[in-house]
Each structure stands twice: as structure tokens, then as C-alpha cells.
C-alpha positions in Angstrom: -8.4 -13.6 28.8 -6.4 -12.0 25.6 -7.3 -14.2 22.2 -4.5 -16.0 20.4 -4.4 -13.1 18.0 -3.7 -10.6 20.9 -1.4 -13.1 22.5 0.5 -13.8 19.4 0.8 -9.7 19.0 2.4 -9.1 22.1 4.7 -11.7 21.5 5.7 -9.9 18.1 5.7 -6.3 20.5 8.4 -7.7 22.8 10.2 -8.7 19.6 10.1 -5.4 17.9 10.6 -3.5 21.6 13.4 -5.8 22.3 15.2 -4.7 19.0 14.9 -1.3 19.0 12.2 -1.0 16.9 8.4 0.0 18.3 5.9 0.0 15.6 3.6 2.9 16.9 4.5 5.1 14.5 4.2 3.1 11.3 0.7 3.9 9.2 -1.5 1.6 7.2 -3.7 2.2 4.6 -6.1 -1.2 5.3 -9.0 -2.7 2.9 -12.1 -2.7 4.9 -12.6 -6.5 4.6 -9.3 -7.1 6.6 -11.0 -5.9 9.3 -11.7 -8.6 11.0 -8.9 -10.5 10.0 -6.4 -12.3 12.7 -3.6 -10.3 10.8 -5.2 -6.8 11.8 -5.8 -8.0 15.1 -2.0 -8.6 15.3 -1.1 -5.1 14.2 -3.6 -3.5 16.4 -1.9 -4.6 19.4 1.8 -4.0 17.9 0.0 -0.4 18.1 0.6 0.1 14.0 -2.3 3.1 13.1 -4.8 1.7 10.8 -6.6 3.9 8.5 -9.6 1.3 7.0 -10.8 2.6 3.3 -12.9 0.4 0.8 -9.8 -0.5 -1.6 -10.3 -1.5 -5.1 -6.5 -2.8 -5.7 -4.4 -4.3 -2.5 -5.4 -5.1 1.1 -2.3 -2.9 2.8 -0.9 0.1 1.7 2.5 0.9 3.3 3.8 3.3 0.9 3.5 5.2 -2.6 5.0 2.5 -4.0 4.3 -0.7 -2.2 0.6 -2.2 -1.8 0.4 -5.7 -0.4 -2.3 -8.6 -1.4 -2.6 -11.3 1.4 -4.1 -14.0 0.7 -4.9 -16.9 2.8 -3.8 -20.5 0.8 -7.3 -21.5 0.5 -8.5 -17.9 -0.8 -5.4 -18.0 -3.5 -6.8 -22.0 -4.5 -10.1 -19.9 -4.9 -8.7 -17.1 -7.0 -6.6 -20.0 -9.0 -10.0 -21.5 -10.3 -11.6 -18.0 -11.2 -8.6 -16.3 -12.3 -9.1 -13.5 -10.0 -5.4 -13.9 -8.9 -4.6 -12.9 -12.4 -6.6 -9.9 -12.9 -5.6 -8.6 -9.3 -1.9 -9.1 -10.3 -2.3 -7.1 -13.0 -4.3 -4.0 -11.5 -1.5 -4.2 -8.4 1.0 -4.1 -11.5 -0.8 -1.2 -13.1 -1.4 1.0 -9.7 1.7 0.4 -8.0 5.9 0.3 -8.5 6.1 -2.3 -6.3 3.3 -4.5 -5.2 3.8 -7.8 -2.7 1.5 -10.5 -2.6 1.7 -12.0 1.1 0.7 -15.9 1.3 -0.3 -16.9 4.7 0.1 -20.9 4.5 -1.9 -21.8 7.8 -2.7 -25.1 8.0 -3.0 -26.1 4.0 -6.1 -27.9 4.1 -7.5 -29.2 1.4 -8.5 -27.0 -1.7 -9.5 -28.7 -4.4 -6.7 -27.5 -6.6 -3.6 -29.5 -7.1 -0.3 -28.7 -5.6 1.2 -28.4 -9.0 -1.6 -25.5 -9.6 -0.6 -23.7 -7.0 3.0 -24.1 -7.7 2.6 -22.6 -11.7 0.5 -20.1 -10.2 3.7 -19.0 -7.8 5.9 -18.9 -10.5 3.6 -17.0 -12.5 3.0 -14.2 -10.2 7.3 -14.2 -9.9 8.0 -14.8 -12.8 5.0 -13.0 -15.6 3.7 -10.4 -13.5 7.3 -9.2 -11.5 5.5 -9.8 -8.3 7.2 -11.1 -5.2 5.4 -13.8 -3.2 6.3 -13.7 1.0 4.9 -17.2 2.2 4.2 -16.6 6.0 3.3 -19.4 8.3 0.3 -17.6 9.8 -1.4 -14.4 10.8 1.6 -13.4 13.2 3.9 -13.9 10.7 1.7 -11.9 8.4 1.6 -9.1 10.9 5.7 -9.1 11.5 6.3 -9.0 7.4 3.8 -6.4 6.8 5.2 -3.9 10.0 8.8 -5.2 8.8 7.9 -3.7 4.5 6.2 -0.5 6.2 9.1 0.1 8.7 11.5 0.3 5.8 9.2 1.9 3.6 8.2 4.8 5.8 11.7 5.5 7.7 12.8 6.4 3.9 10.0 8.5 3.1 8.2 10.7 5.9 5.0 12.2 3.6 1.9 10.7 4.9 0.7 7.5 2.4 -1.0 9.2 -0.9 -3.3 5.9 -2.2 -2.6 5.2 -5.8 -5.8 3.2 -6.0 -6.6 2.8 -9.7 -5.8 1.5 -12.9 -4.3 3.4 -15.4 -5.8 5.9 -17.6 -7.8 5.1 -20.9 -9.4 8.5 -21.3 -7.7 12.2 -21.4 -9.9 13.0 -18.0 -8.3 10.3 -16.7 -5.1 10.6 -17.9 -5.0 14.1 -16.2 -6.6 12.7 -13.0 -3.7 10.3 -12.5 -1.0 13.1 -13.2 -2.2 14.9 -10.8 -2.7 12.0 -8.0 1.4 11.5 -8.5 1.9 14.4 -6.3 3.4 13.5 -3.0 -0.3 13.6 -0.3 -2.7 13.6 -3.4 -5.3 11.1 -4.0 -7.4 10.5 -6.6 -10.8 12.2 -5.1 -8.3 15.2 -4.1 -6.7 15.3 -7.5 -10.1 15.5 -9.2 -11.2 18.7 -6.6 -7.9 20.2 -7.9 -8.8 19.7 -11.4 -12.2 21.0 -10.8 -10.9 24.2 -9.4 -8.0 24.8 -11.5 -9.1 23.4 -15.0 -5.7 22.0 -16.0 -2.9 20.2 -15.0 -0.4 23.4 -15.4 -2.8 25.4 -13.5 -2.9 23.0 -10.6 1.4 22.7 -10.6 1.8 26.5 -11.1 -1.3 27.4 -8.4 0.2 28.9 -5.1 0.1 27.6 -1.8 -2.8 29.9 -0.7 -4.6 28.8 -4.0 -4.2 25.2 -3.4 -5.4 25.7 0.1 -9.1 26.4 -1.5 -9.4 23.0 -2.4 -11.4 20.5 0.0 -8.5 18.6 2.0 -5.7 20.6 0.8 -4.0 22.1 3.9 -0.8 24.2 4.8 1.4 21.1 4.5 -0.1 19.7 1.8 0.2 22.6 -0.2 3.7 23.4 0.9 5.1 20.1 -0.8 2.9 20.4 -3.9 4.4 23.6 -4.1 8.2 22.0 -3.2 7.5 19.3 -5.9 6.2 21.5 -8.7 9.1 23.9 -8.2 12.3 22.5 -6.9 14.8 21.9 -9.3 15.2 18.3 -10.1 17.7 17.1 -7.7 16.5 19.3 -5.0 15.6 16.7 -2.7 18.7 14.2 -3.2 19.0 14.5 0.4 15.9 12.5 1.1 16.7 9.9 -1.8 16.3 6.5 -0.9 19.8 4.6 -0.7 21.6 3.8 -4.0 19.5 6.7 -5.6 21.3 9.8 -4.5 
């Protein structure tokens, strides 16, 4: 017998397959604690790939650019009263354009921490830290917002998800590591190997393709669009810009 987590998944699956819109192809970038979360359960079934990494900012990465917190309303209560909310808002703020937290109400039992609290807490997110807050009613609705951010996310942009997990820079090392990572396919790990090998950032953006390819994880494809993005004019790829930025 399915559980409600697989039942409430193949309900969402005959959604998306009744609009048009299978979610097999969408990719996730998941914090390892999430795995045994009712949400994940959801997207396994709605057949969304799910790449688990330990991740030091966000629980989903769907894009470059967007990283998603959830948060159940009791764990938010919880991060209210230690002000992890705040630090985490921040480092989302710091390591992503666009970060989402994603609130799954569930039953709103009793936390300890006034409704008023919770309230200021909201607003602050919106209105201190720029950060949207999705309320969902439970894990299904989770899973549907989270497929629904990554569909439009990776329909615009077709490079694999490059993890921008880390805080900004505060030394020169770092501040070169982080250059580096902005290249399209290039995490931090691989951006470090690159520095290693290379010894500078304009050696790593002029290196060719059969260079790059020397470095641990660094491919054909991966090298090709380093390569395209440390040598094509700007405006080169105005093609592939997102609408309202061509």
C-alpha cells in the first residue's frame, strides 16, 4: 500500500501530466537532512532527479540563482527563539540572487512563540532581508511550489546547477575562489582545483579547453562553456537571455 506521501505525489503527477508539464527532467540540488522529509518523498515520485549534498546555505537548489529554505512552522518558531532564521537569511542573501524561504503551515500546533512573533518575523524576512516567503499548506504543496520555481528556472537556463554554497569572501584566497566559482558548471571545490593548477584567476579565464580539461571534474562540456563565457563578446549569448533581459 503507497504512503500518503506517495499518494499525495501521484496526485501532483497527474496534475503536472495533465498540463503539459512532466517533471522528469527538472534537477535538484537537495540538503542531505531533507532526505527523509515528506517533501522529498513527493518529488521522488513526481520523478524530479535529486542530487543529495551536505549544504551549508539552503535545503533546494533549483538554479544559479535561486536556493530555497523550507521550513516547517514549528522549525521557523524554533529558529525565531535562536535567531537562526536571521543568520540563515542572511548567508541565503550573501550566496544567492535570489533565495525563497518556503513555509509549510501543516497543522500549526502549538509553538511556544506568539502569533504576533511569527508575524514580525514574516515581515522581516520580506521586508529587511528582500526574501520572499511561499506559505504552503503541507508537504504536497511544498513539492508542487518547489517543481513549479525549478521548472521556470531551468526551462530558461539549460547548464547543469553550479552550487553557490558560501558566504562571501573576507580574504584575497577567497575572494579569487568565488570569482572563479561564478562560471557557468563551476563549484567551489572545482574552482579551487582550477586555482591550484593555474595560479591565477586570468590564467584560469585565458586557459584552453584542453588545459581546463586537466583539472579533476573538468570535462569537454564544461570546458567548452568556460571557454564560451571567458571569450564571447558581451552580448554573445542574448539569445539565451531570460525574458525582459535581451
Amino acid at each position: 500500500m503507497p504512503s500518503g506521501a506517495e499518494r499525495q505525489g501521484e496526485t501532483l503527477l497527474k496534475f503536472f501530466k495533465g498540463k503539459g508539464t512532466a517533471s522528469d527532467a527538472l534537477e535538484l540540488i537537495v540538503d542531505r537532512r531533507e532526505a527523509a522529509s515528506q517533501t522529498v518523498r513527493v518529488l521522488t515520485v513526481l520523478g524530479v532527479k535529486i542530487e543529495y549534498r551536505t549544504l551549508k546555505v539552503g535545503d533546494y537548489v533549483v538554479s544559479d540563482e535561486v536556493a530555497i529554505e523550507r521550513k516547517t512552522y514549528a522549525d521557523l518558531a524554533a529558529s525565531i527563539v535562536d535567531r537562526r532564521l536571521f543568520s540563515q537569511a542572511q548567508a541565503l542573501k550573501e550566496c544567492y540572487p535570489r533565495p525563497i524561504i518556503l513555509l509549510e503551515m501543516g497543522s500549526n500546533t502549538e509553538t511556544g512563540v506568539s502569533r504576533e512573533a511569527i508575524r514580525g518575523a514574516v515581515a522581516s524576512m520580506v521586508l529587511d532581508f528582500g526574501i520572499p516567503v511561499i506559505a504552503a499548506e503541507d508537504p504536497e504543496d511544498a513539492a508542487g511550489f518547489i517543481v513549479a520555481i525549478a521548472r521556470r528556472e531551468q526551462k530558461t537556463f539549460e547548464a547543469p546547477i553550479s552550487l553557490k554554497d558560501r558566504r562571501r569572501p573576507r580574504t584575497p584566497d577567497e575572494e579569487k575562489e568565488y570569482v572563479v566559482a561564478s562560471l557557468p558548471m563551476v563549484e567551489a571545490s572545482t574552482a579551487r582545483r582550477l586555482l591550484a593548477e593555474f595560479g591565477t584567476v586570468q590564467a584560469v579565464f585565458s586557459a584552453n579547453e584542453d588545459d581546463l580539461q586537466r583539472v579533476e571534474k573538468i570535462g569537454p562540456k564544461k570546458a567548452k562553456r568556460i571557454r564560451e563565457v571567458a571569450s564571447t563578446p558581451y552580448g554573445g549569448f542574448r539569445g539565451n537571455a531570460p525574458k525582459g533581459q535581451g
